[in-house]
C-alpha positions as CSV (number, residue, x, y, z in Angstrom):
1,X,0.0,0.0,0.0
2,X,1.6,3.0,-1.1
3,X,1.2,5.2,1.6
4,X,4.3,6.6,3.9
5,X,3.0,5.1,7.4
6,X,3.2,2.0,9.5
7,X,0.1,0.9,10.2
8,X,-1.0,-1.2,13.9
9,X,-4.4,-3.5,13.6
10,X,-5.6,-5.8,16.1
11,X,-4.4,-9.3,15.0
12,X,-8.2,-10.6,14.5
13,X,-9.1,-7.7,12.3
14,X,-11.5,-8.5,9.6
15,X,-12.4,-7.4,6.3
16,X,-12.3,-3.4,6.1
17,X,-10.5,-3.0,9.9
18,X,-9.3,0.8,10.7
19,X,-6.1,0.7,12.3
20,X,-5.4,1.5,15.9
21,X,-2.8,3.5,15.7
22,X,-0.1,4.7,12.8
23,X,2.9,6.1,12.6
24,X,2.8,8.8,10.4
25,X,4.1,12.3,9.4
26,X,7.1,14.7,8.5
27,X,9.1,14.1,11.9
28,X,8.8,10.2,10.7
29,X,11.0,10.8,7.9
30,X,9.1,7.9,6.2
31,X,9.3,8.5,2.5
32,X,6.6,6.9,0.5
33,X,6.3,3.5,1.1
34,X,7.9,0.9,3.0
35,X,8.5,-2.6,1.8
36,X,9.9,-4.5,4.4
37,X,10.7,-4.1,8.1
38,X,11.4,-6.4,11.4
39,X,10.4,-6.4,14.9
40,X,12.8,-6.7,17.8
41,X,10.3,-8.5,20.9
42,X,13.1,-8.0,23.1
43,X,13.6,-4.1,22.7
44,X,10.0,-3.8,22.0
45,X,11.8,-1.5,18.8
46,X,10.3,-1.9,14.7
47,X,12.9,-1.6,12.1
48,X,12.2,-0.1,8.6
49,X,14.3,0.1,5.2
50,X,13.7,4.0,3.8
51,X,14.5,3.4,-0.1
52,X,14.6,7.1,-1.4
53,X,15.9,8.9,2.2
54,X,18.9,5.8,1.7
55,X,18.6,4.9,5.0
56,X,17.5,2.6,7.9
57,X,15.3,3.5,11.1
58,X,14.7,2.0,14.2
59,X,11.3,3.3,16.1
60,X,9.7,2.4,19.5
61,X,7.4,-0.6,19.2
62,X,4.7,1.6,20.8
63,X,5.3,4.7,18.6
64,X,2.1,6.7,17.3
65,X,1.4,9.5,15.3
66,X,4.1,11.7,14.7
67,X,7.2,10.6,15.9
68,X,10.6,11.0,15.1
69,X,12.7,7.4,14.7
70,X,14.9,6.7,17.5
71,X,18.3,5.8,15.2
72,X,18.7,6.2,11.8
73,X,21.7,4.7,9.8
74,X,22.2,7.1,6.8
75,X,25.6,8.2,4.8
76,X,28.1,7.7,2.1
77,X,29.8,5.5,4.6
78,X,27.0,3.0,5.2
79,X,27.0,2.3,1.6
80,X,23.0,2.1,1.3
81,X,21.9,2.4,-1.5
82,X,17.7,2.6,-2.7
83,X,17.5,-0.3,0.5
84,X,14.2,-2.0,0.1
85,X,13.9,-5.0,2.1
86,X,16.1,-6.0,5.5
87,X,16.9,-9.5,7.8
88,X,17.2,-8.9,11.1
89,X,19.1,-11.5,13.7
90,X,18.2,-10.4,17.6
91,X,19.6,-12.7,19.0
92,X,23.4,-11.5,17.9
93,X,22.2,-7.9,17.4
94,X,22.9,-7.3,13.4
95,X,20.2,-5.9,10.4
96,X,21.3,-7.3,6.9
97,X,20.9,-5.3,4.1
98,X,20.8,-7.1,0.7
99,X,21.4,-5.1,-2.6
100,X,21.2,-6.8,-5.5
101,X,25.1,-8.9,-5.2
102,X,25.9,-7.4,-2.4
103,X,24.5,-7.6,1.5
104,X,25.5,-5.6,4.3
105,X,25.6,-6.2,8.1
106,X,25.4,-3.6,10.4
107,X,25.3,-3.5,14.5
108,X,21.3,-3.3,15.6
109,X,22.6,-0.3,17.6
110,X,24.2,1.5,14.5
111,X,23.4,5.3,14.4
112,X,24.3,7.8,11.9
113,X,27.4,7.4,9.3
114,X,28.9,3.7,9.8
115,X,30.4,1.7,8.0
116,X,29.1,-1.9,7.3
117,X,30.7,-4.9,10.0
118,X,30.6,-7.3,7.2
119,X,29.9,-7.5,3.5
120,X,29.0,-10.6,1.8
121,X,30.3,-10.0,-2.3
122,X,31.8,-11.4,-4.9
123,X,31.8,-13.7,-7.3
124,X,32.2,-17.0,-5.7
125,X,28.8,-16.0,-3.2
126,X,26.8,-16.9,-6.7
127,X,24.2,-14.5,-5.0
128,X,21.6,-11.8,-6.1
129,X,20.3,-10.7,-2.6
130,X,16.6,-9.4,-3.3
131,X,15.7,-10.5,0.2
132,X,17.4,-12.0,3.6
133,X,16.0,-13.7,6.7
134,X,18.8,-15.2,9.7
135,X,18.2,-18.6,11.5
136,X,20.5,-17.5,14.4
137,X,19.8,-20.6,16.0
138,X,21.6,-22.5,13.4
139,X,23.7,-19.3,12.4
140,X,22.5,-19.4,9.3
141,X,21.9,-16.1,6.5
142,X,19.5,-17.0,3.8
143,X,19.5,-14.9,1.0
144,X,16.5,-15.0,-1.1
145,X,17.2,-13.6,-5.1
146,X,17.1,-14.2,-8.9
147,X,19.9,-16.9,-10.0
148,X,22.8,-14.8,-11.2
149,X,23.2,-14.3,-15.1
150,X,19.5,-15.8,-15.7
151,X,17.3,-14.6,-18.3
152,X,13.6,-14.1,-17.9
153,X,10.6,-16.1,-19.4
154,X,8.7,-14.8,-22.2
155,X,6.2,-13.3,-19.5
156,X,9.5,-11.2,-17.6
157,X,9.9,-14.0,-15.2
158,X,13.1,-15.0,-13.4
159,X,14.0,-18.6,-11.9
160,X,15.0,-17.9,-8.4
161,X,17.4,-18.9,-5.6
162,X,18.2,-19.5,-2.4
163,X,21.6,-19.0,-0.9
164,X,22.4,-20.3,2.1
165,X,25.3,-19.1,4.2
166,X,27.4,-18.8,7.2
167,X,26.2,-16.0,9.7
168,X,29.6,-15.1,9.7
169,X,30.4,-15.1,6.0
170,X,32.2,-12.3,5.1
171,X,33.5,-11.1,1.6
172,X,33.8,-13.4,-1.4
173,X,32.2,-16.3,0.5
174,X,31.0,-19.7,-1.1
175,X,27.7,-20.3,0.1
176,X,26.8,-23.4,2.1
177,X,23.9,-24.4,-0.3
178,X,22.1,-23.2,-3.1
179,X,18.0,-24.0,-3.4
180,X,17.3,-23.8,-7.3
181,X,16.5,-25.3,-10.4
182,X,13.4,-26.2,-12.2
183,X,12.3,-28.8,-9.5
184,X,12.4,-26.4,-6.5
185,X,9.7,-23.8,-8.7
186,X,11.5,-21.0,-7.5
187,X,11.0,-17.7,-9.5
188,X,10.6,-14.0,-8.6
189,X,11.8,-15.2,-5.3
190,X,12.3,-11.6,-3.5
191,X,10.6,-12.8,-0.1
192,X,12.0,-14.8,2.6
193,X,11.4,-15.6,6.1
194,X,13.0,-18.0,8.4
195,X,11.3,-20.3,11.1
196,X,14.5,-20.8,13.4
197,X,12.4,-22.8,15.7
198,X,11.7,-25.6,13.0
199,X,14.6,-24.8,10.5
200,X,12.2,-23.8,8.1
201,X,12.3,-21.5,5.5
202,X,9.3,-19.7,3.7
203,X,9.6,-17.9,0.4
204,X,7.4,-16.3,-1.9
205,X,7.0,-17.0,-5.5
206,X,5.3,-14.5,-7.8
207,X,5.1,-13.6,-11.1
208,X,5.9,-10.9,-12.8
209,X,2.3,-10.1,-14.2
210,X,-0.1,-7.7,-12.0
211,X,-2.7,-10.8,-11.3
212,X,-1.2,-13.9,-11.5
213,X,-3.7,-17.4,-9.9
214,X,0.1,-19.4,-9.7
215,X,1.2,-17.0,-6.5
216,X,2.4,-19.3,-3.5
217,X,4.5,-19.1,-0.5
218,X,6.4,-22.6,-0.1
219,X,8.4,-23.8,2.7
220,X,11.7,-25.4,2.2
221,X,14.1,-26.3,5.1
222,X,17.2,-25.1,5.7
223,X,19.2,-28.1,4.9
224,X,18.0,-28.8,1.0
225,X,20.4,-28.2,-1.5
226,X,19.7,-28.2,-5.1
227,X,16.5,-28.3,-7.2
228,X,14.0,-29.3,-4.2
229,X,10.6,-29.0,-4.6
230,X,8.8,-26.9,-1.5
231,X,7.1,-29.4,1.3
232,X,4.5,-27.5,1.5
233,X,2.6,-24.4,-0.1
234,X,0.0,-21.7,0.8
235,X,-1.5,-20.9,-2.3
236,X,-0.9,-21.6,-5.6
237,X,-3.0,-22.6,-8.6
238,X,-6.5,-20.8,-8.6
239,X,-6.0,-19.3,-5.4
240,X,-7.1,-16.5,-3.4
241,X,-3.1,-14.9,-4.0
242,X,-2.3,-12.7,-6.6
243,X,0.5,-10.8,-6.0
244,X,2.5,-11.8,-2.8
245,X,4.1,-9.2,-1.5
246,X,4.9,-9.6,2.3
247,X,5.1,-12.8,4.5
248,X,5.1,-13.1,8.4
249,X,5.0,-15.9,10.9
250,X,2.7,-15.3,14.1
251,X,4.2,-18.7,16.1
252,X,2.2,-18.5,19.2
253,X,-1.0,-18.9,17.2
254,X,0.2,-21.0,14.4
255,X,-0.5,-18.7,11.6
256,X,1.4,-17.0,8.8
257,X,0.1,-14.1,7.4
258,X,1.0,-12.8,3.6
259,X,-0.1,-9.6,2.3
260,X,-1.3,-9.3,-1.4
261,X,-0.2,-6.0,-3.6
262,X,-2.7,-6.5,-6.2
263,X,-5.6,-7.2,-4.0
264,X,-5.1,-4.6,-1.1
265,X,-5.4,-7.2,1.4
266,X,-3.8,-8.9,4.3
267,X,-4.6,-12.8,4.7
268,X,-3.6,-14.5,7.5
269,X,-3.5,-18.5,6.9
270,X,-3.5,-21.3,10.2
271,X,-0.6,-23.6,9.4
272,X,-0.1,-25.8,12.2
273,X,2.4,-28.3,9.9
274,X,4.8,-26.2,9.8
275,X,4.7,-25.0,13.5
């Protein structure tokens, strides 16, 4: 939803809900839209990417209204650049940046001009971050993308990846495991989330058209390797999905919850299997 706010409903909302609170306005510094962000439970603190102000901000879980971000990482020496998505690992304290073959780690705690901890680049990472989620549990950093030097389909899609890597990796690092190839089904793959508790991962696969009836999330685990097909899927032929555009897992009640772009919704699907 293109509209430069962060919106808070009540988790059983229904149909045409108003939200109960927003954060919202000029001292925000919230430019447009957002398309990704990550919530600390500990610190009670939401994190947001901010594509066009080249930046990341941290807020308090309970902001409202007005309110101005409580850190911002912003400058030439953080190396952002148009950041769109983010991983988050609370456990160790880092936010991952991806950027197309590159992804960035920074402190949780960064503020103002700092330099990246770690960058994961280079040729041997065979890695086009569109997307990151961390299993800190298993020190994992998955990096959701297209598969370098692919070409699309005749309808502008791209077969997708998974990259699966050290926490620690740093520069020109191999990757652990790759998830791809015509089995797996991957393509458009810019949305990943991780389910540390199970050693799952969840991905969205979408096409490239504005309404597409073949939008799915799948879940793979975190120790496949090669063209493996997803062990389960929410959506898919015929279904409700036409444009996944955001996934999040709600563990307590079982439930993973994937908004739609072309439909201007938010669903929010039980899932016990995979909890």
């Amino acid at each position: 939803m293109a509209h430069p706010q962060i919106a808070a409903f009540p988790r059983l909302a229904e149909r045409n809900a108003q939200p109960t609170r927003a954060i919202a306005g000029q001292n925000t510094l919230i430019t447009r839209t957002i398309h990704d962000m990550a919530y600390d439970p500990v610190r009670d603190e939401i994190v947001v990417p901010q594509f066009y102000a080249q930046a990341i901000m941290t807020f308090r879980g309970a902001a409202n209204g007005n309110e101005a971000p409580v850190r911002i990482i912003r400058g030439p020496d953080t190396q952002l650049a148009n950041p769109a998505r983010i991983g988050a690992d609370f456990v160790h304290n880092e936010i991952y940046v991806p950027l197309d073959n590159r992804l960035l780690v920074f402190p949780r705690d960064a503020q103002g001009n700092v330099a990246p901890i770690r960058i994961i680049e280079g040729p041997d990472t065979q890695m086009d971050a569109g997307a990151v989620a961390v299993d800190p549990v298993r020190g994992l950093v998955l990096v959701a993308g297209d598969v370098p030097g692919s070409r699309r389909t005749p309808n502008g899609d791209r077969p997708g990846q998974v990259a699966i890597f050290d926490r620690t990796a740093n520069g020109n690092a191999k990757p652990l495991r790759i998830i791809r190839g015509p089995q797996s089904g991957m393509v458009n793959t810019g949305l990943i989330v991780a389910h540390p508790g199970r050693g799952l991962i969840l991905v969205g696969i979408r096409s490239e058209e504005k309404s597409h009836p073949d939008n799915y999330v799948g879940v793979w685990s975190v120790n496949d390797n090669g063209a493996v097909p997803a062990r389960w899927k929410i959506g898919g032929p015929n279904s409700t999905l036409r444009q996944v555009r955001g996934i999040a897992l709600d563990v307590k009640n079982k439930n993973v919850i994937v908004s739609d772009k072309y439909l201007n919704a938010v669903f929010t699907f039980n899932f016990p299997e995979i909890f």
